[in-house]
N, CA, C and O atoms as a GROMACS GRO file, in nm:
protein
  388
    1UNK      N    1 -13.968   4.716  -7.932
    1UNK     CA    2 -14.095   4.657  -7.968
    1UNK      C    3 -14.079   4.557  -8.082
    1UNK      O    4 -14.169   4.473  -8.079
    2UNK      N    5 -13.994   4.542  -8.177
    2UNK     CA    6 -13.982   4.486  -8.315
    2UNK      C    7 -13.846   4.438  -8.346
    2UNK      O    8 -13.804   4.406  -8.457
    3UNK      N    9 -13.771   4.438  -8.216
    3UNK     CA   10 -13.619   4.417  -8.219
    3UNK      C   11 -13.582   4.307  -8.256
    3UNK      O   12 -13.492   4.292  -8.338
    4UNK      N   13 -13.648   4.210  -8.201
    4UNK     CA   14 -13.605   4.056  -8.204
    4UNK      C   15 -13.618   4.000  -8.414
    4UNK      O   16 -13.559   3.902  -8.458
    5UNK      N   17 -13.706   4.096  -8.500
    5UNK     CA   18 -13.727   4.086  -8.639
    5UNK      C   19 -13.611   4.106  -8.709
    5UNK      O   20 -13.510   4.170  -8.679
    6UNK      N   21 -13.635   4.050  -8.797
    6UNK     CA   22 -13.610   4.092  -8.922
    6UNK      C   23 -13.615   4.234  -9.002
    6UNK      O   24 -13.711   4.303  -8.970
    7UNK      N   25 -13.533   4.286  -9.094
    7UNK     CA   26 -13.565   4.421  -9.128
    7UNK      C   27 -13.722   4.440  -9.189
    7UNK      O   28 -13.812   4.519  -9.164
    8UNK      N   29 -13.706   4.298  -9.304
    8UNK     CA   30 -13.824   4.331  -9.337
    8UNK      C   31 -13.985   4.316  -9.270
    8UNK      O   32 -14.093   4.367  -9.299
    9UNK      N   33 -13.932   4.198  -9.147
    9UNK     CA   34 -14.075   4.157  -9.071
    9UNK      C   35 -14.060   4.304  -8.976
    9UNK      O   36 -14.162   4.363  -8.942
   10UNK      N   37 -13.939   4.352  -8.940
   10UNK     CA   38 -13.974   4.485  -8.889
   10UNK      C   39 -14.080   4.614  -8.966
   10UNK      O   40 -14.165   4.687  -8.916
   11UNK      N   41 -14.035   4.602  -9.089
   11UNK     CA   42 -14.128   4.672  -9.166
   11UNK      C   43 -14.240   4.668  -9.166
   11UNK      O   44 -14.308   4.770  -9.159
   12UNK      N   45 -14.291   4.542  -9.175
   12UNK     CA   46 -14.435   4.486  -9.216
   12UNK      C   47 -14.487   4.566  -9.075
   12UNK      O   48 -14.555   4.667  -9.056
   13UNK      N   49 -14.416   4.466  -8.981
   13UNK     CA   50 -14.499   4.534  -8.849
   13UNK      C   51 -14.507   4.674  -8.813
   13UNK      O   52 -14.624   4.711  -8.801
   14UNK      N   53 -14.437   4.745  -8.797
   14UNK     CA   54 -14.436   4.882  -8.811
   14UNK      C   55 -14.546   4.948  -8.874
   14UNK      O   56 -14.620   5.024  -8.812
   15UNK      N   57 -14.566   4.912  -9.040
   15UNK     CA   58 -14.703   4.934  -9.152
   15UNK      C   59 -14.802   4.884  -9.037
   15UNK      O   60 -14.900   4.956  -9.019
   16UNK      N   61 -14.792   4.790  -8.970
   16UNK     CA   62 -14.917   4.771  -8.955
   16UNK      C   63 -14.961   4.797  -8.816
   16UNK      O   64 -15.080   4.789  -8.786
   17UNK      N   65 -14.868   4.828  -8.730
   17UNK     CA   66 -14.906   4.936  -8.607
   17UNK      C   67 -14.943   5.079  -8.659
   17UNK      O   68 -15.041   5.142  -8.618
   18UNK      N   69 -14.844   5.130  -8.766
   18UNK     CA   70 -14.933   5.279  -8.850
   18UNK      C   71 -15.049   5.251  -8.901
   18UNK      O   72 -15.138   5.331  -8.871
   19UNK      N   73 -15.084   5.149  -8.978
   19UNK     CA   74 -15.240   5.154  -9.009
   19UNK      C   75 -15.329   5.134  -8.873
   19UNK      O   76 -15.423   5.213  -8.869
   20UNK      N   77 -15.324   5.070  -8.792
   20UNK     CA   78 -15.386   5.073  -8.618
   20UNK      C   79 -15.455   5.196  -8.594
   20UNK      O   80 -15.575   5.224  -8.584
   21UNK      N   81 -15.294   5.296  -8.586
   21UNK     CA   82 -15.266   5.397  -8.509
   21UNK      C   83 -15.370   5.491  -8.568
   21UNK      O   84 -15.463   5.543  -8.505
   22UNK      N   85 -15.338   5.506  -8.712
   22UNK     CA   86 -15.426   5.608  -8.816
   22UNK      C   87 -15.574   5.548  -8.783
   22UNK      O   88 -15.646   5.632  -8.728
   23UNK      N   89 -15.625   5.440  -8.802
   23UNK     CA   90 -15.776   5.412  -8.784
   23UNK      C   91 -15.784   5.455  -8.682
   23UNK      O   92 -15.838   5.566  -8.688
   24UNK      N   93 -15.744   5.411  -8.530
   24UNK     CA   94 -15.787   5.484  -8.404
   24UNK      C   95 -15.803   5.614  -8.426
   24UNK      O   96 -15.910   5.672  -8.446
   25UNK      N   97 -15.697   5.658  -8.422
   25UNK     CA   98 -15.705   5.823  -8.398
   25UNK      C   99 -15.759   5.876  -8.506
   25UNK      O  100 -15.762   5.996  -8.483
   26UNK      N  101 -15.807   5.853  -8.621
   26UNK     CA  102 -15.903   5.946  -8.697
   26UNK      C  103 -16.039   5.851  -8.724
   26UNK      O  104 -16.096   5.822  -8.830
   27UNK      N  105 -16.068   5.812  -8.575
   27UNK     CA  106 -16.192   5.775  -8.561
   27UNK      C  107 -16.243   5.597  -8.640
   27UNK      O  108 -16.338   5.534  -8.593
   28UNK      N  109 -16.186   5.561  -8.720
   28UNK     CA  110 -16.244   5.454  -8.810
   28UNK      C  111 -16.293   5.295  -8.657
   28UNK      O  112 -16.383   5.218  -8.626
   29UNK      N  113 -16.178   5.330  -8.623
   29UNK     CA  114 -16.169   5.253  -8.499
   29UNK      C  115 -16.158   5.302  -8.370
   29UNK      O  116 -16.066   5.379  -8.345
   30UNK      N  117 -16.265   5.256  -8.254
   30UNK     CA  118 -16.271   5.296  -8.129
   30UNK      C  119 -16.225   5.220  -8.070
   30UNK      O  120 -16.235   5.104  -8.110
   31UNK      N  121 -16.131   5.257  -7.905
   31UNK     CA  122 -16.135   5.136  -7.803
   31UNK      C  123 -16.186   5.258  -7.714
   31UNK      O  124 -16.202   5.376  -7.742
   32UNK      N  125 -16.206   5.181  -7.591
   32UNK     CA  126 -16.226   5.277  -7.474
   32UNK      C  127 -16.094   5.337  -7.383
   32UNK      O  128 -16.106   5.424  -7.296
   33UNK      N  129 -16.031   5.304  -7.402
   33UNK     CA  130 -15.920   5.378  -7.337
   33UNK      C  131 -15.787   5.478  -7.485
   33UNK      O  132 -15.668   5.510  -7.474
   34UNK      N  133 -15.879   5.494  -7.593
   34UNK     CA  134 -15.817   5.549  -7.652
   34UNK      C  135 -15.796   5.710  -7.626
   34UNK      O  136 -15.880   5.798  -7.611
   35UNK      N  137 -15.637   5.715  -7.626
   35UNK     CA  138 -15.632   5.897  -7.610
   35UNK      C  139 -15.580   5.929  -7.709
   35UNK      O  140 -15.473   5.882  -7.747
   36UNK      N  141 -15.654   6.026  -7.776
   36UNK     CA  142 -15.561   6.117  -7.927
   36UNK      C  143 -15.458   6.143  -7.894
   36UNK      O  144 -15.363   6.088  -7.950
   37UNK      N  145 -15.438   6.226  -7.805
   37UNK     CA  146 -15.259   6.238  -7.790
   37UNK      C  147 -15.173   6.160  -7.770
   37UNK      O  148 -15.054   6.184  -7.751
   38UNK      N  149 -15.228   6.055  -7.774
   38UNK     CA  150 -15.108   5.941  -7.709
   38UNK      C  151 -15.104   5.875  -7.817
   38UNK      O  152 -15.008   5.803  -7.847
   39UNK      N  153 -15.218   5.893  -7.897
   39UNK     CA  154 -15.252   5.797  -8.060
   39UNK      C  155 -15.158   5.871  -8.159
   39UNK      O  156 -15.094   5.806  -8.242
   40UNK      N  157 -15.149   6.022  -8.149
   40UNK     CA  158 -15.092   6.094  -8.238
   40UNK      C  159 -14.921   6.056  -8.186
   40UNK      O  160 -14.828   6.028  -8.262
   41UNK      N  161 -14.918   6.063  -8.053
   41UNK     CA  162 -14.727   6.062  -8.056
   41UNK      C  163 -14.706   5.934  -8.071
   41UNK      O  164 -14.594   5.916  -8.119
   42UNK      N  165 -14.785   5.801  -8.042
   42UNK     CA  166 -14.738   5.665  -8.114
   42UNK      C  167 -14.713   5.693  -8.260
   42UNK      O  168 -14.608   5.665  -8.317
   43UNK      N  169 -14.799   5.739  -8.306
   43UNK     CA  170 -14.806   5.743  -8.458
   43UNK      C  171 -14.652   5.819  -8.566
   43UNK      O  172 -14.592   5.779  -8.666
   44UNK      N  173 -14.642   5.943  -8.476
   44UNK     CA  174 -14.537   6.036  -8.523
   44UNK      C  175 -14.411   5.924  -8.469
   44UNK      O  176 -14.332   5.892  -8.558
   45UNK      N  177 -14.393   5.876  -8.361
   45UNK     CA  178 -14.269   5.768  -8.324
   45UNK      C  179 -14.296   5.645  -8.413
   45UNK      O  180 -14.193   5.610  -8.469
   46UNK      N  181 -14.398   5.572  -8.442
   46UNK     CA  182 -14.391   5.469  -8.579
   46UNK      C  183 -14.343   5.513  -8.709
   46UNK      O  184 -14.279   5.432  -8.777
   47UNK      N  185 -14.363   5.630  -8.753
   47UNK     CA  186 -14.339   5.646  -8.877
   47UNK      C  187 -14.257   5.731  -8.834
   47UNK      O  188 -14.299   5.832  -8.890
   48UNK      N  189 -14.113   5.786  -8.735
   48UNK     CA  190 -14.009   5.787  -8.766
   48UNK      C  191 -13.944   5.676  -8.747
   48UNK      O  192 -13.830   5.689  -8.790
   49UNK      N  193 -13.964   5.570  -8.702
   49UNK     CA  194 -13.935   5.434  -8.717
   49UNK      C  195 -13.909   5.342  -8.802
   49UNK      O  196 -13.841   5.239  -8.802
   50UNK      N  197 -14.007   5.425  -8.911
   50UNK     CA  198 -14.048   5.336  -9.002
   50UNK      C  199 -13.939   5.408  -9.114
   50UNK      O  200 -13.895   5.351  -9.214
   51UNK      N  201 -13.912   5.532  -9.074
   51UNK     CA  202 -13.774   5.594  -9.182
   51UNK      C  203 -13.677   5.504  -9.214
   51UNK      O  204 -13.648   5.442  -9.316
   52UNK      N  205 -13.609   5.515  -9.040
   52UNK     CA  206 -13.526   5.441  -9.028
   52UNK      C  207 -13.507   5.311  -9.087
   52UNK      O  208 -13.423   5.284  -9.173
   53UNK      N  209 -13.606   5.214  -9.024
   53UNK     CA  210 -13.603   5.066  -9.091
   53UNK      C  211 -13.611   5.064  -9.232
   53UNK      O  212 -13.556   4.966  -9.282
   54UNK      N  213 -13.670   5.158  -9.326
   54UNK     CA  214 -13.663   5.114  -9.483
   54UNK      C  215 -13.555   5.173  -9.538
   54UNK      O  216 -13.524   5.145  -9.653
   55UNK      N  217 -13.464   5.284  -9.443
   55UNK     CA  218 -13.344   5.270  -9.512
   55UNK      C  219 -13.246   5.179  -9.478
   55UNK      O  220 -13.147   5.160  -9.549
   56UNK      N  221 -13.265   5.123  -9.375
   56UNK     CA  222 -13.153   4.990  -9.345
   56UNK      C  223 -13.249   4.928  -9.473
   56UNK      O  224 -13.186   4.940  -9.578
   57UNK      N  225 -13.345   4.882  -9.489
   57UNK     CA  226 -13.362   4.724  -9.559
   57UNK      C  227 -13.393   4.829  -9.688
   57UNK      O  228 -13.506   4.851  -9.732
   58UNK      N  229 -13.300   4.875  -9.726
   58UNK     CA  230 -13.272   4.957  -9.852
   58UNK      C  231 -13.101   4.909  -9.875
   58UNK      O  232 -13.039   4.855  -9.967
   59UNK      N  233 -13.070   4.958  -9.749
   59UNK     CA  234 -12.890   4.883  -9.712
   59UNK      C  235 -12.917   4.766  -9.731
   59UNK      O  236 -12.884   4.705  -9.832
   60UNK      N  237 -12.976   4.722  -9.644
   60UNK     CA  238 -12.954   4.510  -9.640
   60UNK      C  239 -12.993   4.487  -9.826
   60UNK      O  240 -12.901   4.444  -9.896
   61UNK      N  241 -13.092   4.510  -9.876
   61UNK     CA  242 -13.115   4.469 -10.032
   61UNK      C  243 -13.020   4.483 -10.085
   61UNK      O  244 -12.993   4.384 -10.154
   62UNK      N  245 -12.898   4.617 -10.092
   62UNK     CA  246 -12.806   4.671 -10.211
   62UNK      C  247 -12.748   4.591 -10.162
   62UNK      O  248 -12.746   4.504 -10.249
   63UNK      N  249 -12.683   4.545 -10.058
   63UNK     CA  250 -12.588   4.446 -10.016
   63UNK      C  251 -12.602   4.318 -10.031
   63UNK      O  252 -12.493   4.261 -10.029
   64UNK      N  253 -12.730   4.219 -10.052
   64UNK     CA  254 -12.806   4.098 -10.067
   64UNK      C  255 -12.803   4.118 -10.224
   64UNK      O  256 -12.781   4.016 -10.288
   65UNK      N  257 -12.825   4.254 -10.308
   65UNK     CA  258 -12.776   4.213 -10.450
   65UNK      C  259 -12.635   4.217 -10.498
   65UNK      O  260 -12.588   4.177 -10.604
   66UNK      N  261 -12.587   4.266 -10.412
   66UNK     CA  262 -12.452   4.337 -10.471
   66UNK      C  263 -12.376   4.141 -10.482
   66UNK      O  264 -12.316   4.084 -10.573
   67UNK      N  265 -12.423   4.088 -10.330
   67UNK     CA  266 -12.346   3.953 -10.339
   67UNK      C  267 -12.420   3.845 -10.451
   67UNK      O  268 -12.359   3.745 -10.488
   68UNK      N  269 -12.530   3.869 -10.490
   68UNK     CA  270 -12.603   3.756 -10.560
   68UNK      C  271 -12.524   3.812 -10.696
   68UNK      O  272 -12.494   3.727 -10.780
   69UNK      N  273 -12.491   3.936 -10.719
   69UNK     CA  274 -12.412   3.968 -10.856
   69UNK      C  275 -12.272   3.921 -10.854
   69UNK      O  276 -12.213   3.898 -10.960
   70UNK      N  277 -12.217   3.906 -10.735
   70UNK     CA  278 -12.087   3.867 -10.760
   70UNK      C  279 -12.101   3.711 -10.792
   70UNK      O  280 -12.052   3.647 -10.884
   71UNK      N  281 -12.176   3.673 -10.697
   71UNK     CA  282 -12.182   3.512 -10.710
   71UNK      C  283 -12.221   3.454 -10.879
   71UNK      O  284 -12.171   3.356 -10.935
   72UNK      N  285 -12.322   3.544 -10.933
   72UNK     CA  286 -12.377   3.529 -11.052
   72UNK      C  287 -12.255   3.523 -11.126
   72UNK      O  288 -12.248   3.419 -11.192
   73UNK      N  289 -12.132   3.616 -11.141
   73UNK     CA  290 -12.048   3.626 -11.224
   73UNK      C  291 -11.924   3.585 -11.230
   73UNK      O  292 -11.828   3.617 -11.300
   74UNK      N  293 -11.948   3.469 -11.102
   74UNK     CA  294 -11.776   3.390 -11.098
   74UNK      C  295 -11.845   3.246 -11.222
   74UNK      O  296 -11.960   3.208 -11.247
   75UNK      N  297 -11.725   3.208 -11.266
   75UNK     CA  298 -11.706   3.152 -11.337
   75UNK      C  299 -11.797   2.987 -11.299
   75UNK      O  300 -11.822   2.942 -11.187
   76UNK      N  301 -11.832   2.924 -11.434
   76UNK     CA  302 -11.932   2.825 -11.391
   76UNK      C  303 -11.819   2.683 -11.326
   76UNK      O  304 -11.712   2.636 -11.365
   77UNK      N  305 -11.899   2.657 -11.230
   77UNK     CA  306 -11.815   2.530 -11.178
   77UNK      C  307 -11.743   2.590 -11.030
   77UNK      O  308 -11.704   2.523 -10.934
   78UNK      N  309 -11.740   2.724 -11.045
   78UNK     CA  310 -11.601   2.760 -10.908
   78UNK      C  311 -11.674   2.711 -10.765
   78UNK      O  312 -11.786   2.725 -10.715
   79UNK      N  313 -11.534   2.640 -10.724
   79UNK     CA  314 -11.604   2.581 -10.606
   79UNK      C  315 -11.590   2.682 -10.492
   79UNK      O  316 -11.495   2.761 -10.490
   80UNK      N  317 -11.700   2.680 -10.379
   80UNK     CA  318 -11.681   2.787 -10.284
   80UNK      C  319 -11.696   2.692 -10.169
   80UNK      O  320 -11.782   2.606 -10.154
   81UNK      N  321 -11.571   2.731 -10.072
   81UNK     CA  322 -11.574   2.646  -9.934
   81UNK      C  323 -11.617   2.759  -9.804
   81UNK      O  324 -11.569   2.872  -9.812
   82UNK      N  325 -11.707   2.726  -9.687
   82UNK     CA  326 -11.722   2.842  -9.628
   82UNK      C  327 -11.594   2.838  -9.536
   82UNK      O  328 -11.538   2.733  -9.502
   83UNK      N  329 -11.562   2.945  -9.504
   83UNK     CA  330 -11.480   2.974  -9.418
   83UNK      C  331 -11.516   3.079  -9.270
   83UNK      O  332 -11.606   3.162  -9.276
   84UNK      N  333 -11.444   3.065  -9.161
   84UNK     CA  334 -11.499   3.144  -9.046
   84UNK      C  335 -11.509   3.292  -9.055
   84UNK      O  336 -11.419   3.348  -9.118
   85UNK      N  337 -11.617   3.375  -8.994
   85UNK     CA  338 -11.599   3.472  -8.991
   85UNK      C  339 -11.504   3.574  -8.938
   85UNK      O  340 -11.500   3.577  -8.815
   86UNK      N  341 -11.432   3.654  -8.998
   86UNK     CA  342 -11.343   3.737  -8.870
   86UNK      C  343 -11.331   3.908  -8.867
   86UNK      O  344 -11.236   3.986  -8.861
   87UNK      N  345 -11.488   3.924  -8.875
   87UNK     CA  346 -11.514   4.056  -8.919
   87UNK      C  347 -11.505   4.103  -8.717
   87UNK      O  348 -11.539   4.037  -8.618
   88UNK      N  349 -11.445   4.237  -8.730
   88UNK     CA  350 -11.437   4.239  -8.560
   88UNK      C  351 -11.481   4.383  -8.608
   88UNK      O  352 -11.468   4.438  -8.717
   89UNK      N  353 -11.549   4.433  -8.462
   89UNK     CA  354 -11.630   4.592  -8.520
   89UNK      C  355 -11.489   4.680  -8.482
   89UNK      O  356 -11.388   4.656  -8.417
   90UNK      N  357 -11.545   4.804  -8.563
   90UNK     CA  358 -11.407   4.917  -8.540
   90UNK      C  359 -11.428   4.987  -8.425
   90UNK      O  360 -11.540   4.980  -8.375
   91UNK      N  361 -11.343   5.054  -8.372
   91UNK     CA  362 -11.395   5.120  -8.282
   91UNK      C  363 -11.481   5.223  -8.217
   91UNK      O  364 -11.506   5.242  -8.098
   92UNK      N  365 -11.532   5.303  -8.356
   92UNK     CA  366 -11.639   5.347  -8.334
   92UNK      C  367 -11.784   5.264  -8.317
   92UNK      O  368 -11.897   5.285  -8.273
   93UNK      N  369 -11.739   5.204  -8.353
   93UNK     CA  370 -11.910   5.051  -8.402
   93UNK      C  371 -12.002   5.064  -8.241
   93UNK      O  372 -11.935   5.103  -8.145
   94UNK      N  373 -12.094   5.044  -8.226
   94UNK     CA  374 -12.146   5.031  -8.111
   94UNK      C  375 -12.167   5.130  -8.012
   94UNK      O  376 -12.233   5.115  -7.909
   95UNK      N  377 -12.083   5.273  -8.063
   95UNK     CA  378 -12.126   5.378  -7.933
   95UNK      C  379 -12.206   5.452  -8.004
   95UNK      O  380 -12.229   5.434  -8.124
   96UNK      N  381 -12.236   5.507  -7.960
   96UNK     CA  382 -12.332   5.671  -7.982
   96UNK      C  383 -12.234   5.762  -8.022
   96UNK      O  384 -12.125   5.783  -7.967
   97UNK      N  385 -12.284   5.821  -8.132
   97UNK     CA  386 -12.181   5.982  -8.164
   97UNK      C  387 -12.237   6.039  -8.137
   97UNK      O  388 -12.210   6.159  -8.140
   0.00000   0.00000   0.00000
């Protein structure tokens, strides 16, 4: 549903399918084809969703500061050239445990 985002535009959206979800199902908001049970297990699957995604963009931040600190503390003037990536995944990377 939110794949194609960003961690944090994943977030936002997520918050804001749980606020939806919560108005429907405890009434604030009606549609006509609303079912509580189906409102309650969207809801319980968004906000374990929503675990997940704020501890990755808990990861992505420590890692987005960790590099703005290194960069902060090389010496003034150092020149930086980019170079190619050659990060290759390990072999666990990508399956299911």
């Amino acid at each position: 549903m939110f794949l194609n985002l960003g961690f944090s535009e994943r977030a936002d959206a997520i918050q804001r399918s749980i606020e939806d979800r919560r108005a429907r199902r405890y009434g604030n908001v009606h549609r006509a084809d609303d079912n509580p049970r189906s409102l309650e297990a969207e809801l319980e699957r968004l906000l374990a969703d929503q675990k997940v995604v704020q501890k990755q963009l808990q990861a992505e931040q420590s890692v987005l500061s960790a590099c703005k600190l290194w960069l902060d503390r090389l010496p003034a003037g150092t020149q930086l050239e980019p170079v190619p990536a050659c990060w290759r995944p390990r072999p666990h990377q990508g399956r299911e445990r």
